[in-house]
C-alpha positions in Angstrom: 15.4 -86.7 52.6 17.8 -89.4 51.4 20.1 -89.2 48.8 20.0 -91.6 45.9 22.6 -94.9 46.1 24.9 -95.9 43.3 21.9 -99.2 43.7 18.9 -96.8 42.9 20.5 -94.9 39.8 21.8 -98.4 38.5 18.0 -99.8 39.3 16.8 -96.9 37.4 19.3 -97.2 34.4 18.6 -100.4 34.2 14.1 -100.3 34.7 14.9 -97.7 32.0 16.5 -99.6 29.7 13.6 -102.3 30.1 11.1 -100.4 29.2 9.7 -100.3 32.7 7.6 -97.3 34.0 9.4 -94.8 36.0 6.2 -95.1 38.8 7.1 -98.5 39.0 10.7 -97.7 39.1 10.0 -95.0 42.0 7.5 -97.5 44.2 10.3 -100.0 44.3 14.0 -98.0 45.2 11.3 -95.8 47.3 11.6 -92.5 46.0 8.8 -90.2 44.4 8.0 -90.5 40.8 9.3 -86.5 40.0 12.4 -88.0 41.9 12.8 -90.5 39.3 12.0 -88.3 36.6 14.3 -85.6 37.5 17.1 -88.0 37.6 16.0 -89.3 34.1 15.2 -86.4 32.2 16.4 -83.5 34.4 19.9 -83.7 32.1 17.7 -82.1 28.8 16.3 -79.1 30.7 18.0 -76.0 31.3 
C-alpha cells in the first residue's frame, strides 16, 4: 500500500472544491474511493 503524496491530497482538495465526485477523484490519483472518502470525511467521525 502507498501512502498518499502532498499531489493526491492537493488533487483531492482541489476535485473537492470543484464539485468533482470523489470516484472520479479516486480513478485518477489511483487510490480506492473509501481511500478518498476517508481522507475527506474521516476528520467528522470519531
Amino acid at each position: 500500500m502507498s501512502h498518499m503524496t502532498l499531489d493526491d491530497r492537493v488533487y483531492i482538495q482541489e476535485g473537492l472544491d470543484n464539485n468533482l465526485n470523489p470516484n472520479l477523484i479516486s480513478r485518477k490519483i489511483g487510490k480506492s474511493h473509501s481511500t478518498v472518502l476517508n481522507k475527506t470525511f474521516g476528520c467528522f467521525v470519531k
